[in-house]
C-alpha positions in Angstrom: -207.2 46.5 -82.2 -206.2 48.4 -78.7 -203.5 46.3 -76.7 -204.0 45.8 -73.4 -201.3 44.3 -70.7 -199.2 41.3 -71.5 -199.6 42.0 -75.4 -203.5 40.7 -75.6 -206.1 42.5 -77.6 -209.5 43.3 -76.1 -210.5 40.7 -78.8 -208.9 38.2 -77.1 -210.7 38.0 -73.7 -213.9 38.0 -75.3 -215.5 34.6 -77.3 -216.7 34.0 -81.0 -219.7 33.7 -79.3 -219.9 36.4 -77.4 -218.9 38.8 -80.2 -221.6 36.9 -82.1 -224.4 37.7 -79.4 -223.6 41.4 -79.1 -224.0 41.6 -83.3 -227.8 40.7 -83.1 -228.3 41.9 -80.1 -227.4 45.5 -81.7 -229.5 44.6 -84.5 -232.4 44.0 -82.6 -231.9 47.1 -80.5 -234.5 49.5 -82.0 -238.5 48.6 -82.4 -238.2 49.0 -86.1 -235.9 46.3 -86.8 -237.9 43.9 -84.3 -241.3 44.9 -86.1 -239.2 44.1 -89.8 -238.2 40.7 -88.3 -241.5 40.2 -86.9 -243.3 40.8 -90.1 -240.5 38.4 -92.2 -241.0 35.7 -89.9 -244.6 35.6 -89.9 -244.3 35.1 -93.7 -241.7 33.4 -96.3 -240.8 36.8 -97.6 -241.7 40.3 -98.1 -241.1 42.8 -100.7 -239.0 46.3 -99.6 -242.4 48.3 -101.1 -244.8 45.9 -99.5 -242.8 46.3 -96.0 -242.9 50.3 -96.3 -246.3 50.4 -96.8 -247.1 47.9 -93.3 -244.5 49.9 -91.6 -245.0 54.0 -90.3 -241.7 54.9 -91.6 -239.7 56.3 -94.6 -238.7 54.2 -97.7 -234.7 55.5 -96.8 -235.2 54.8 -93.2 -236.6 51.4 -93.6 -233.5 50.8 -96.2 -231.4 51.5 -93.5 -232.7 49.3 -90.8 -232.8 46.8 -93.2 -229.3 47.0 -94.1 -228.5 46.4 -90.4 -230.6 43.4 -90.1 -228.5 41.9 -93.4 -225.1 43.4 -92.1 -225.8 41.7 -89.1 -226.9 38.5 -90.9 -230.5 37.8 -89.6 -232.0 38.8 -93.4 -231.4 38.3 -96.4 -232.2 40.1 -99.6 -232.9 39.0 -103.5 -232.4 41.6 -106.0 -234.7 41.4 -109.0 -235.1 45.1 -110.4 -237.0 46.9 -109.3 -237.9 45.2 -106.8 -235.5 44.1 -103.6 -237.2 40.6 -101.6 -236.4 40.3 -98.2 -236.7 36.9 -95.9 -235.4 35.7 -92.7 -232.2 33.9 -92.4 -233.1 31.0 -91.4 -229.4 29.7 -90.7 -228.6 32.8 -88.7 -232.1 33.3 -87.1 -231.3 29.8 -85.6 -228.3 30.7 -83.9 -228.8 33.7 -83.0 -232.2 32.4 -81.3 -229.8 29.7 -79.6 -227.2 32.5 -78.4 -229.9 34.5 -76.7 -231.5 31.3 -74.8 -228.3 30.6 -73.5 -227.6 34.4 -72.5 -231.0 34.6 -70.8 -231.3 31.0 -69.0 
């Protein structure tokens, strides 16, 4: 981490909260990812092949924006080869949900 004056690290000035906001807020920053977590919340769970056939885009690209949504917490995924299940978060969905409320109020 950078040090800035008086020792502190630009970590320090900025809250768990805060840090926690900008994570799904990246996450949520392209139209693909939105469309994903639209599609998982409008149902329990989804398949990785079922979502690439709904979605205009490449097995490997939807794989990658996938693995940003679960990096970033607001998926998870259930291995069962061959097949990978995807769902919602519930936990994290909540709070992230509760973070962007209280950015935009």
């Amino acid at each position: 981490m950078q040090e800035t004056k008086m020792g502190k690290t630009k970590k320090d000035y900025f809250t768990d909260h805060q840090t926690d906001l900008a994570r799904y807020a990246k996450a949520l920053g392209h139209p693909v990812r939105i469309a994903i977590l639209q599609l998982l919340n409008s149902q329990s769970c989804c398949f990785h092949g079922d979502m690439a056939e709904e979605l205009p885009i490449a097995k490997s690209t939807l794989s990658q924006h996938l693995n940003e949504l679960k990096d970033a917490g607001l998926i998870q995924g259930t291995i069962t080869p061959p097949t990978v299940k995807y769902c919602i978060n519930r936990k994290n969905w909540l709070i992230a949900k509760t973070l962007m409320n209280g950015l935009l109020k």
